[in-house]
Every structure is written in C-alpha cells, then in structure tokens.
C-alpha positions as CSV (number, residue, x, y, z in Angstrom):
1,X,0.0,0.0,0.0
2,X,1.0,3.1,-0.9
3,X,1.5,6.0,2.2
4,X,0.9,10.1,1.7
5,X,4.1,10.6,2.6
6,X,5.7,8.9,-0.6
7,X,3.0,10.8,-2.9
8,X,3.0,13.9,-4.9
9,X,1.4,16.9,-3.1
10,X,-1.8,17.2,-3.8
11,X,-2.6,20.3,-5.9
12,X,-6.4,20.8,-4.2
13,X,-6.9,19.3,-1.3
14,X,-10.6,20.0,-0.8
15,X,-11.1,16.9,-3.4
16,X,-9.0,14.1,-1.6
17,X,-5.7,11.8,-2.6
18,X,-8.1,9.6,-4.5
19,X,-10.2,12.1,-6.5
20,X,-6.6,13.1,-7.9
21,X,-5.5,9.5,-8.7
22,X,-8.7,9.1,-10.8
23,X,-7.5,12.6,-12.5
24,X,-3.8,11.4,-13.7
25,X,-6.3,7.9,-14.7
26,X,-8.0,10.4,-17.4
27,X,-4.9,11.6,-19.0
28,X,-4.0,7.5,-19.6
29,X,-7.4,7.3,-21.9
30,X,-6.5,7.2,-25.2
31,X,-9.8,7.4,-26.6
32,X,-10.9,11.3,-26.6
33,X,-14.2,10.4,-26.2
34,X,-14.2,7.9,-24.0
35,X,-12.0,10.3,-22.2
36,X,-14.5,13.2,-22.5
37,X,-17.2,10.8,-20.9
38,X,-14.6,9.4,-18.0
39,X,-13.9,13.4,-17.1
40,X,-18.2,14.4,-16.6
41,X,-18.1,11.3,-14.5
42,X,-15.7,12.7,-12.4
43,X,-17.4,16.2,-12.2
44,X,-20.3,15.1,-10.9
45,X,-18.6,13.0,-8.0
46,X,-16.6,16.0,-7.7
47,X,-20.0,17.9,-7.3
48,X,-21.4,15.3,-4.7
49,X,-18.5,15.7,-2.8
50,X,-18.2,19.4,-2.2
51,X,-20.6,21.5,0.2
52,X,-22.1,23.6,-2.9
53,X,-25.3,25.0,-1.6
54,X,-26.9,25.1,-5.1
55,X,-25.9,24.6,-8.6
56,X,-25.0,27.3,-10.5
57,X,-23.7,27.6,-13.8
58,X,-20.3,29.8,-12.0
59,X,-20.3,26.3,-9.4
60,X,-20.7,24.1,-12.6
61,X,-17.8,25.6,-14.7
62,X,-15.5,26.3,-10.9
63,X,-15.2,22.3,-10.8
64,X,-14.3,21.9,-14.8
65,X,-12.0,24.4,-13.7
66,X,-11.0,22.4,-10.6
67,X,-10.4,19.2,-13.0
68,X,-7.7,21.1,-15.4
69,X,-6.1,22.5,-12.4
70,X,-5.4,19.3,-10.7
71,X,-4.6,17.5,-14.5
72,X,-1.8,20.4,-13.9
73,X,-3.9,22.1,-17.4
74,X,-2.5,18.7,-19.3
75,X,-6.1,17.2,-20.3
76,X,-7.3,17.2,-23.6
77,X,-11.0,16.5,-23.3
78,X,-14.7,18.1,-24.6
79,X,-15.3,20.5,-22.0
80,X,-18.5,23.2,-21.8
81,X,-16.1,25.4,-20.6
82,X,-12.7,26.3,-21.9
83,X,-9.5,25.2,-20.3
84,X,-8.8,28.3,-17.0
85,X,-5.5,30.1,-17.5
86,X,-2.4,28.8,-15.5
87,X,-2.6,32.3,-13.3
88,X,-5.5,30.9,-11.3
89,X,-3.3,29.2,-9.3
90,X,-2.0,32.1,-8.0
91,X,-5.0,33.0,-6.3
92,X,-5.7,32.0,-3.1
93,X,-8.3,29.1,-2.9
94,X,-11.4,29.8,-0.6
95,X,-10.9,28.0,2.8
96,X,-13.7,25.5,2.5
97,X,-15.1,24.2,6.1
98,X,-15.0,20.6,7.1
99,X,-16.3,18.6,9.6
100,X,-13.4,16.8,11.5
101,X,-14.1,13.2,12.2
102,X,-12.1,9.8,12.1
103,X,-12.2,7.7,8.9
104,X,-13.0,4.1,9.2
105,X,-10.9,3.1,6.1
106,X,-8.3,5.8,4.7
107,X,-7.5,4.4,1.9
108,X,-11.8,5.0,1.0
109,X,-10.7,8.4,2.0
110,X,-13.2,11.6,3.6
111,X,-15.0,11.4,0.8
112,X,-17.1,8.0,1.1
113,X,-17.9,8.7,4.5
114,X,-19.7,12.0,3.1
115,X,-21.6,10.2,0.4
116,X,-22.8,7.3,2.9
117,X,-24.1,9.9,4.8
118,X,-25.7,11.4,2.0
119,X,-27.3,8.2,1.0
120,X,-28.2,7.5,4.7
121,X,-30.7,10.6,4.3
122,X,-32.8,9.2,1.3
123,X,-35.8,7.9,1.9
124,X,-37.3,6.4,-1.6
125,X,-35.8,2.6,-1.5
126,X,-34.9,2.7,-5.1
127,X,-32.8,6.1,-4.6
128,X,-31.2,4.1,-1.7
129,X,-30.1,1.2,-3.5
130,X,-28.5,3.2,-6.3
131,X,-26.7,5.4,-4.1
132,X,-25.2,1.7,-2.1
133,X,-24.7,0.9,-5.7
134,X,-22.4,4.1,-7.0
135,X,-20.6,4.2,-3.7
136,X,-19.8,0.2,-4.3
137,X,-18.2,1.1,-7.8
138,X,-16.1,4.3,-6.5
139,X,-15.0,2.1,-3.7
140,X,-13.8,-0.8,-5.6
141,X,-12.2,1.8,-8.1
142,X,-10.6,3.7,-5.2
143,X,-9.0,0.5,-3.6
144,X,-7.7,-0.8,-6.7
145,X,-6.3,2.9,-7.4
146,X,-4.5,2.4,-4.2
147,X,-3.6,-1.6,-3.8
148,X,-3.4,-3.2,-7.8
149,X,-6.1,-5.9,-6.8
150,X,-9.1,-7.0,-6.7
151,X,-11.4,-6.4,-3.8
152,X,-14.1,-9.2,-3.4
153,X,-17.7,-7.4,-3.4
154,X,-18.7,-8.9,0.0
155,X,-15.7,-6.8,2.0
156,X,-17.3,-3.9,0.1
157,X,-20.9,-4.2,1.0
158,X,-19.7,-4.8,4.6
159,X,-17.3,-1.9,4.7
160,X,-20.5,0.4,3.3
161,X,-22.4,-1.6,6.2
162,X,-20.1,-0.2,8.9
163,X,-19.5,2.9,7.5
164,X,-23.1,3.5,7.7
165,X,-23.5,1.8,11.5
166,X,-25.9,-0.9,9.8
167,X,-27.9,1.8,7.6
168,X,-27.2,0.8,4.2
169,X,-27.3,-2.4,3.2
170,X,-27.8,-4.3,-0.2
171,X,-28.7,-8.2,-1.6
172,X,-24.7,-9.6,-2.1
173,X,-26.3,-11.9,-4.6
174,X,-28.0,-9.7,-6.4
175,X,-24.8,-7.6,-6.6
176,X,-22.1,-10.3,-7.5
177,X,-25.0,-11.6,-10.3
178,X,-25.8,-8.3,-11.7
179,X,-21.6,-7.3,-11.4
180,X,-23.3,-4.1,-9.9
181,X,-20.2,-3.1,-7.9
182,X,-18.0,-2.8,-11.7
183,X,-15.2,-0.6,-11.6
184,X,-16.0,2.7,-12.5
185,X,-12.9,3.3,-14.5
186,X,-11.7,-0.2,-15.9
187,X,-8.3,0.0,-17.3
188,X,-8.1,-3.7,-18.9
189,X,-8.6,-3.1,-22.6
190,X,-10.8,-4.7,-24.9
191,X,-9.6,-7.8,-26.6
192,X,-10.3,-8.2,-30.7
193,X,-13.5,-9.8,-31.0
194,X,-12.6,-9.9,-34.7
195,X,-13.8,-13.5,-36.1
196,X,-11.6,-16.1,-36.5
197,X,-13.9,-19.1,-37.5
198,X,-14.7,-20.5,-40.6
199,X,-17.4,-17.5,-41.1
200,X,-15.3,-15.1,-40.2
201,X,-13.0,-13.1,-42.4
202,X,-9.5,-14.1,-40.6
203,X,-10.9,-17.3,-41.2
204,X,-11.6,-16.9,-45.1
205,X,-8.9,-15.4,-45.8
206,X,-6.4,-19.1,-44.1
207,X,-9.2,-20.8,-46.0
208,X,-8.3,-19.2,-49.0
209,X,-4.6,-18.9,-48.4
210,X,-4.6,-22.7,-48.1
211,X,-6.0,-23.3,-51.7
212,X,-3.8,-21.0,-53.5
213,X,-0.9,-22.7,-51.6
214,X,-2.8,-26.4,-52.7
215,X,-2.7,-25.2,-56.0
C-alpha cells in the first residue's frame, strides 16, 4: 500500500488523494471520447463531494476548472467550458469548512464517508439502492487505485455496512449476479472480438490462403 508521505502533493486538497489519482487515470485514456465521458463522471462525483449550496452555472464551470487544475492544465478532453489560464493558481483558494471526524478506512478516504451519509438521508428505496450501488463502484475503483487488486464485493458491502453503522445495506447476490459493484474506471482493454472461424473473415482469408498454396 501506498503512504501520503511517498505521494506527490496534492494540488487541491478540498477533493482528496483519491479524486486526484482518478484525475492522472483520465490523461492514460487514449480514446478522446471515451476520455470526455470518464472526465463528466468525475465532475459530478466532484460535485457530490463538495458542500455547494446550489448549482449554478459559475459552481458548474469552478469544478471543470478544478479538474484542469489538478490534471496540472495537461487534459485534452470536450469540456462546456474552456481550459482556465495557468494564473488561477496564484489565487488563493477559498478556505472551505469541514467537519473533522475519524475515517473508518483511509484508503476510502473523507469522501465515502460524506456520500454514505448522504445516501443514509434518502428515503425512496430505489434512490437508496442506487446510491449503495455508485458508492460500491467508486470504492472498488478507489481500492484498486490504491492496492493493484481486486477487492471481493462482499468486503465492500460490509465496509458500506459499517460505514453506515448498519444503515445501508444491499442483496450480495444480487450484486455479484448483476456485477453491480464494476469498476468505475476499468483500465483492462478490450480484446479483438474480430472472427476467426470458418465465417469469419480471418478465417476466409487461411481458407483461401490454403487453396492457393494447394494449387
């Protein structure tokens, strides 16, 4: 496991060690688009995770600024807003008040515990289940961010379950059945599905290779 001490300093703090991982993540997309679609993802976590009072359009283009800032103004992406100039980083950033408590698990970071609380607060079931759901996915994205391995879905639904003190809780069978807990950022690739049989065109063209060779 990785320590704070032997990490780069993080460039806004407000957003957490892990919200910055996921940020240098982005710039390893080679796909633009997929890269584009990656970043609003982030955004609106980055949202959910900040004590705006309301959404604004000036709150809405401060956390697309937030993003290029901590990509150090190094991410080419499909942004509503254009990319800040460097000499906002001059400016001193507003002192933004937390609530000091103790983590359960750091390497979750502050952040989880503030959107278990959230979810904690809905009442309609369905609303409930897809907030357990989204917090499942950013925590087995932030662990493997931190660890390189897998995390089995039953540690995470009973880390959400103690993070919550027995609040939130979800069917582990429906989740490993469903995969509902997937990675929000996956970094395998895709393998070729390209056709290799005897109807596919990799196989026609051996087929075909074969006869010229027969004759």
């Amino acid at each position: 496991m990785e320590y704070n001490t032997s990490q780069p300093a993080l460039i806004l703090k407000e957003y957490g060690r892990n919200v910055q991982k996921l940020v240098e993540y982005l710039k390893t997309i080679e796909d633009k688009e997929k890269r584009t679609q990656s970043a609003a993802t982030l955004v609106e976590l980055m949202k959910q995770i900040t004590p705006t009072v309301k959404e604004t359009p000036e709150t809405s283009q401060k956390l697309w600024d937030d993003l290029y800032i901590m990509s150090n103004f190094d991410l080419d992406i499909d942004s509503p807003y254009p990319m800040p100039a460097k000499e906002v980083l001059n400016k001193k950033p507003k002192r933004m008040d937390y609530t000091s408590y103790d983590i359960k698990y750091k390497h979750y970071g502050r952040n989880i515990d503030l959107l278990v609380k959230e979810a904690i607060k809905k009442e309609d079931p369905q609303e409930r289940e897809d907030a357990i759901i989204y917090i499942g996915k950013l925590m087995k994205s932030f662990y493997t961010s931190w660890n390189k391995e897998v995390i089995d879905d039953a540690v995470i639904l009973e880390n959400i379950n103690t993070i919550s003190g027995g609040a939130l809780n979800i069917d582990l069978e429906k989740v490993k059945e469903d995969n509902l807990f997937e990675k929000l950022y996956n970094t395998k690739r895709k393998t070729s599905t390209r056709p290799t049989g005897t109807n596919g065109k990799s196989g026609d063209r051996k087929s075909t290779n074969r006869r010229r060779r027969r004759n």
